[in-house]
N, C-alpha and C positions, 0 to 999 in steps of 0.2 A: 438607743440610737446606734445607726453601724455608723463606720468613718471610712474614709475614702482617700485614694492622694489627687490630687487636680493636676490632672491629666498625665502626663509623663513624669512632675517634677516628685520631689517628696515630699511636701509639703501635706501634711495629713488636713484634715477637715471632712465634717461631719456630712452625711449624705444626704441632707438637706442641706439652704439657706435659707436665714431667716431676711426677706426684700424688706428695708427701710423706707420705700417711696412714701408709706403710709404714717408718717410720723414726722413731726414738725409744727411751726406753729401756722395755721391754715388761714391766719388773716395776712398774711403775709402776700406782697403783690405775684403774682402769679403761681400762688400755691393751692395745691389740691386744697376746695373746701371741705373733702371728707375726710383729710387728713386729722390725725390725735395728737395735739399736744401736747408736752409733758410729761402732766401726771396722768392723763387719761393713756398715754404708752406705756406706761412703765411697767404693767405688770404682762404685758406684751414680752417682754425682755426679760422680765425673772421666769415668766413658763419655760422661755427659751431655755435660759442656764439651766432649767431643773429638769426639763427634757433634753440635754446635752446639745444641742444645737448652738453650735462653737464658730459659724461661720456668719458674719455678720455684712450685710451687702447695702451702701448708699451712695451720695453723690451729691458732689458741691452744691449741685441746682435744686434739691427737693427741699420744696417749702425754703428756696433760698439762703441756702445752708444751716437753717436750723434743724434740719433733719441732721443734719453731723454733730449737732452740737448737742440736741437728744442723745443721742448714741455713746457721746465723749461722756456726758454726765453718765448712763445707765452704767457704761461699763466699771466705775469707779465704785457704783453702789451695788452693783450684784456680782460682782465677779474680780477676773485681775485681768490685767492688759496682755499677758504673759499666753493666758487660755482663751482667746478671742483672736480668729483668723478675722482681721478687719479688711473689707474693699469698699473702698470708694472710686467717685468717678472725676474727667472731666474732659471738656468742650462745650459743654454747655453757657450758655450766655450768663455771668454773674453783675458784671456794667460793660457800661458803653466804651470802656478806656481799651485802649489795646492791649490791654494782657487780660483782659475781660471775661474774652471766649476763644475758643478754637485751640488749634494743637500747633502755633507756632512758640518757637523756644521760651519767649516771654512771657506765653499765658501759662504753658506750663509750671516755669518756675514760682512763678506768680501765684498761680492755684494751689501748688500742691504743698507751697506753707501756709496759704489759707485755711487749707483743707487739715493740715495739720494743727492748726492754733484752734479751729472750730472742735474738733475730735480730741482737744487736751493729749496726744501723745506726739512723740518725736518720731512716729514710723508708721506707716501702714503695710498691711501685710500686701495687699492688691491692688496697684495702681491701676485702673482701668480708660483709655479711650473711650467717649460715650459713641461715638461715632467717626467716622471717617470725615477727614476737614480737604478737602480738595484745594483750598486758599493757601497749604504750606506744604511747602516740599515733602516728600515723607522721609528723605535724609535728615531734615533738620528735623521733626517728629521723633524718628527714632534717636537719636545722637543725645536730644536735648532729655527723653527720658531715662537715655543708659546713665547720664549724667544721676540724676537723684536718685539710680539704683548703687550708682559708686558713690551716692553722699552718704548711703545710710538709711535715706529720708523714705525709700519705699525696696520691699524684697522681690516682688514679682511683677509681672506687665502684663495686663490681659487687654482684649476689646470686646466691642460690643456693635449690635447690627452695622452689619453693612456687605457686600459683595464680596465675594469669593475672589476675584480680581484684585479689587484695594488690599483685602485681607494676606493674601499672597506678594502685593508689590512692597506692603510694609515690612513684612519679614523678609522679604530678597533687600531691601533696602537694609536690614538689621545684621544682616548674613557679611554684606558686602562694607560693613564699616568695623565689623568685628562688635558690633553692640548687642542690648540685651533682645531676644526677642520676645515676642508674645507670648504665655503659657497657657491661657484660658481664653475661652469664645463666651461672652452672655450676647444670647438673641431670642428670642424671639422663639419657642415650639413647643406646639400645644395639637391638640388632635383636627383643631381648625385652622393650623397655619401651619405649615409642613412646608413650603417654599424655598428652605434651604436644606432641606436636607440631600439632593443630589450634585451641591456645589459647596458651599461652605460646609456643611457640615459635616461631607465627604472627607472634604480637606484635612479640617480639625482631628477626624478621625485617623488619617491615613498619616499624617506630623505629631501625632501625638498631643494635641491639644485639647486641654479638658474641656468640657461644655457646662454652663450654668446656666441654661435659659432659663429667661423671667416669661411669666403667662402663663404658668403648665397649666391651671383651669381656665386658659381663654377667656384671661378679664372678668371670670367669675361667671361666663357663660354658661359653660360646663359643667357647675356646680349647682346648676340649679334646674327644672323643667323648663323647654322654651316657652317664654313670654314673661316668665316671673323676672322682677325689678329688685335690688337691691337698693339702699343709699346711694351708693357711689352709681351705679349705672344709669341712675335718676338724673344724675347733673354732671357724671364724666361723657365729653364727645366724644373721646377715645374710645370708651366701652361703648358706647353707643353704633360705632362703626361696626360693633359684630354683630349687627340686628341685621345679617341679610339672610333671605330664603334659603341660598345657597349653604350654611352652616345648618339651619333647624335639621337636616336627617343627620348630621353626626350628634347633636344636641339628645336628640330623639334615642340614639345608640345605646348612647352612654346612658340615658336614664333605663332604658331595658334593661342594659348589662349589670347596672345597680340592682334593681328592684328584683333580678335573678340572683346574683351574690347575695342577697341580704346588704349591701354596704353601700354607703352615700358615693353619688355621683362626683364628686371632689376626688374623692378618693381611687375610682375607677380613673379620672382622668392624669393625676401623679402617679399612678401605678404604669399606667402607658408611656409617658416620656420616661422616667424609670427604665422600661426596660432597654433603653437602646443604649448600647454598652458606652459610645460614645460621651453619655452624658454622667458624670462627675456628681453635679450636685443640684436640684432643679431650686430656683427660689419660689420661694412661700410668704406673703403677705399674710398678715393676723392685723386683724379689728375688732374678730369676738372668740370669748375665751375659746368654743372648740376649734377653732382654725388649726392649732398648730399640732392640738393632741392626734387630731382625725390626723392629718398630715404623715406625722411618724408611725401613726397605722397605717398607713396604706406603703410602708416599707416591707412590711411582711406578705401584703399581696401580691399574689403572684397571675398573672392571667396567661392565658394557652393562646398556643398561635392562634387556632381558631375564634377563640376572643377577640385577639387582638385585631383579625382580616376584618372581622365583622364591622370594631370599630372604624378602621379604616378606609372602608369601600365606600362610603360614601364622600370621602372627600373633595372639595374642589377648590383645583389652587388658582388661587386669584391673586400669585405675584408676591411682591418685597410687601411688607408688611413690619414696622419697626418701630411700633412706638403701640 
């Protein structure tokens, strides 16, 4: 495993993340049906530990918070709290009460001892905004998170998709109250979604913000020949939204590029967000045992500009894309 710092601060962690959206229990009301409960996760988490992948990524809302609370239990049986870069999220709807959802002061504070009792620790390493909440000031947003950065209760502030504008007016809002501001970007970039990269993720670049995007194989597009189906893009409408014409030539690429390397199409498509210096650490979903080993090989690969044009000339951007 190499290790990395996210983004300007010094916080070390591993050059991958391991994504938790796939872990929780899946009868749960509005949770992923392909998600692994439990015991069927857990040894999801011990490859982790034994392949060094120290950064661990979820969120109040997956599998409505049992996905945190997976995560609180693995850590206690594979590992120590001490070597586990933890992030989780929030904004996401948990009830209808007013500290429920969104990024006003109350759901924060609200969430983020939630988020702490579900995870069994007294701290997280990455507090994350899942999104931009237009409903609350972004003074009281930021103030209300510098606040649980001076409780203890969280070390760093990152966010996740949204506008190069909001993303900007958060931190002019954080600048100008003397609070904490953001350290890390998770969005959204993969060889079929590329839409921020001449605005947010210029920005990220150019402030010193690490980048974690989640999808580097495009919802599992990418990892596979176009038209082939997995479980989850059986019955996710998410994943089903990358079923357009418009993506099968970069689809098409990638499986050249593989079948020319000798090395799976997965791994041709981590290699590509990989190289853009901007980015930190990409997250990685596991379901089946080789997910994560292929993963930390395709840290060794290395592709040539040439490569890289290849894959990307076919692109076409088709706009914000965040979920």
């Amino acid at each position: 495993m190499e290790y990395t710092r996210l983004g300007d601060t010094g916080l070390k962690i591993s050059r991958l993340a391991l994504g938790c959206m796939s872990y929780g229990d899946p009868t749960t009301e509005g949770a992923h049906r392909w998600a692994l409960a439990d015991d069927d996760a857990q040894p999801f988490f011990q490859q982790a530990v034994e392949l060094g992948i120290t950064f661990w990524d979820t969120a109040n809302t997956y599998q409505a918070g049992t996905s945190e609370e997976v995560v609180g239990r693995t850590i206690k049986r594979f590992t120590r709290r001490e070597d586990i870069v933890l992030a989780t999220k929030v904004w996401g709807k948990m009830h209808d009460g007013p500290g429920g959802s969104g990024l006003s002061r109350k759901a924060i504070l609200e969430q983020i001892d939630a988020s702490l009792t579900r995870l069994g620790t007294d701290y997280v390493d990455l507090y994350q905004i899942h999104r931009f909440d237009p409903g609350t000031p972004v003074a009281e947003t930021m103030e209300a998170l510098h606040d649980i950065v001076k409780a203890g209760k969280v070390r760093y502030l990152g966010a996740s998709s949204m506008y190069a504008w909001q993303f900007a007016k958060l931190q002019h809002a954080a600048g100008q109250g003397g609070w904490t501001r953001f350290v890390s970007m998770q969005n959204q970039y993969n060889l079929l979604r590329r839409q921020d990269e001449p605005e947010l993720m210029a920005m990220c670049a150019d402030t010193g913000v690490g980048l974690v995007p989640y999808s580097p194989q495009g919802k599992g597009r990418l990892a596979r020949p176009w038209g082939e189906q997995s479980t989850r893009s059986s019955v996710d409408h998410v994943v089903q939204a990358f079923d357009s014409p418009l993506d099968e030539p970069v689809v098409n690429a990638v499986q050249k590029l593989a079948e020319a390397r000798g090395v799976t199409m997965a791994q041709i498509a981590l290699a590509w967000v990989l190289r853009n210096p901007a980015v930190s650490a990409p997250i990685v979903g596991a379901t089946k045992p080789h997910h994560l080993p292929e993963a930390v090989a395709a840290l060794e690969l290395k592709l040539t500009d040439d490569e890289a044009a290849t894959l990307e000339e076919p692109y076409s951007n088709r706009g914000p894309s965040w979920y």
